[in-house]
N, C-alpha and C positions, 0 to 999 in steps of 0.2 A: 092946743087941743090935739088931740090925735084921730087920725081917720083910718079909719079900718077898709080894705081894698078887697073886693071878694071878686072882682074883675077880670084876673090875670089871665091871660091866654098864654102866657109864656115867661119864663123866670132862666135863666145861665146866674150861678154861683160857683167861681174859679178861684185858685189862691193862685199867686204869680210865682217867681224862681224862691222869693224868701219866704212864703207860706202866710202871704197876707193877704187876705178878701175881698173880692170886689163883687160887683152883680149889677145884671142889666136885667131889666124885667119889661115886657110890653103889655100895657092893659087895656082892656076894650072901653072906649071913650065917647061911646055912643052918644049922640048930641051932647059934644062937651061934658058928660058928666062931672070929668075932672079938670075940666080945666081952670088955674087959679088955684086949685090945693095944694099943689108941691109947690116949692122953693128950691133955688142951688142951696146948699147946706143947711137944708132942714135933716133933722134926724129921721133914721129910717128905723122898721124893724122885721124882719121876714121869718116870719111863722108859719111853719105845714106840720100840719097835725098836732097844733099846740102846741112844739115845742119849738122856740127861739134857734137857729138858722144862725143868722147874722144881723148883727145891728152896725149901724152906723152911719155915714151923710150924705147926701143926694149930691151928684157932682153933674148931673144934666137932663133935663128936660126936654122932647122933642116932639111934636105932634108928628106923624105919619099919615098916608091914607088919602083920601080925599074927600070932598066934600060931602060926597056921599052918606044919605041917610043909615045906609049897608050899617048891621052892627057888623060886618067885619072888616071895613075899611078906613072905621074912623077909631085909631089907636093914639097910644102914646106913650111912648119910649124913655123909660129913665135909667139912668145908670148910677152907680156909686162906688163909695170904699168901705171897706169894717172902719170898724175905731183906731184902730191897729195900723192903719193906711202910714199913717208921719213917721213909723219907725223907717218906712225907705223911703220918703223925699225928704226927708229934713237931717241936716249935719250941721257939727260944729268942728271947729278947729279950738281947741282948748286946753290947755294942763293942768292937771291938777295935783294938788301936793301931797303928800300921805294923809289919808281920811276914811274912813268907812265906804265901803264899796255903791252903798243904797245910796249915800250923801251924794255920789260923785252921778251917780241917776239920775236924782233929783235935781239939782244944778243941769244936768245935759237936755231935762227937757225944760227947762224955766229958760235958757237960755236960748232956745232953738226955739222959742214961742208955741208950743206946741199944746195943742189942747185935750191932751192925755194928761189925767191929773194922777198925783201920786204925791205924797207926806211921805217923808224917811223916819225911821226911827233910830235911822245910824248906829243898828248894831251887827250891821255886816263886817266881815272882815275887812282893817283897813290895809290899803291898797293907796301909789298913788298911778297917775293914768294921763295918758298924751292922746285925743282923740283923733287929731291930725286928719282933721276935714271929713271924719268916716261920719257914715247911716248911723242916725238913733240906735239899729238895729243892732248893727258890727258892733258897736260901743257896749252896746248893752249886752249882747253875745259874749266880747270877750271880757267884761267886767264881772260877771256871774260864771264864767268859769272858771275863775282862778278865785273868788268868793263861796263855792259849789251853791249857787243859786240859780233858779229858771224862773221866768216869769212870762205872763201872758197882761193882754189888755182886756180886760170883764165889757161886758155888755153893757155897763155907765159909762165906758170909755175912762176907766181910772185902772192903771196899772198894780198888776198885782206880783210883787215882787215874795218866791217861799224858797224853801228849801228844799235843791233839787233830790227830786223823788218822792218830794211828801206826799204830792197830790193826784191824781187819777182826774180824769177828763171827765169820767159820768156819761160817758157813750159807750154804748157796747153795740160792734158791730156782727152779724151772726151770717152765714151761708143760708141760701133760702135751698127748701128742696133739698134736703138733706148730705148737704155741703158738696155737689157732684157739679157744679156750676162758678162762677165767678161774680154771681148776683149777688149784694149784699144785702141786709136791713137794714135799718136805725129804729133804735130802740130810747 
């Protein structure tokens, strides 16, 4: 099921050096409201203002506070990853032989257990490719540059592998107050 959180006293969403998402959020947990509803890797989903943020798995659970009736001392701390998270902890060491570039994808995440799903259609250019113990990410980086392919991991957590420059993000960001500041929007 899913639980909707209208609690939050405070939300951090960061991308780290390779532009993959995490987020810690602390929600007010007044006489236990929540406590029992999260799980370590249950899925998450962080929405403000109706538009989807970030999705992806709950990596910790923590009560804070204390005993206190106070609604502002009885919290609870969770943190997580995007979907996106196993392109930099998971590697393989593998070679592969001349084959379509998407093929040689598909194989790197079945191989490295990872639970970013994705089907090839194997009509990328083929390539063959030595990953020599590198990140899902490097692998995947340098495999789609030399196939001119980019790809991202969607909000089901299943990778979507097109053809670089076809696609546009669907975020537009604009200057507020008449572009004379460094404040942004999202739209």
């Amino acid at each position: 099921g899913t639980t909707s959180v209208y609690y939050v006293s405070h939300i951090d969403i960061w991308q780290d050096a390779n532009a993959v998402g995490r987020f810690s959020m602390i929600l007010n947990n007044t006489g236990g409201r929540y406590n029992g509803t999260f799980n370590v890797n249950n899925a998450v989903e962080i929405d403000v203002g109706g538009a989807t943020i970030l999705e992806g798995w709950i990596d910790t659970i923590h009560p804070t506070g204390s005993p206190s009736p106070d609604v502002f001392t009885q919290k609870l701390e969770i943190t997580g990853r995007c979907f996106g998270r196993e392109l930099v902890d998971l590697t393989v060491d593998k070679s592969y032989p001349y084959q379509p570039g998407d093929n040689i994808i598909d194989n790197l995440l079945s191989v490295s257990n990872s639970n970013i799903t994705y089907t090839s259609p194997g009509t990328a250019t083929s390539m063959s490719y030595d990953s020599k113990n590198e990140y899902l990410l490097n692998s995947f980086r340098k495999i789609c540059e030399r196939t001119g392919q980019d790809f991202y991991v969607d909000d089901n957590g299943a990778l979507q592998l097109f053809n670089a420059g076809s696609k546009g993000s669907g975020i537009t960001l604009q200057s507020e107050a008449g572009g004379t500041n460094n404040i942004l929007s999202y739209e």
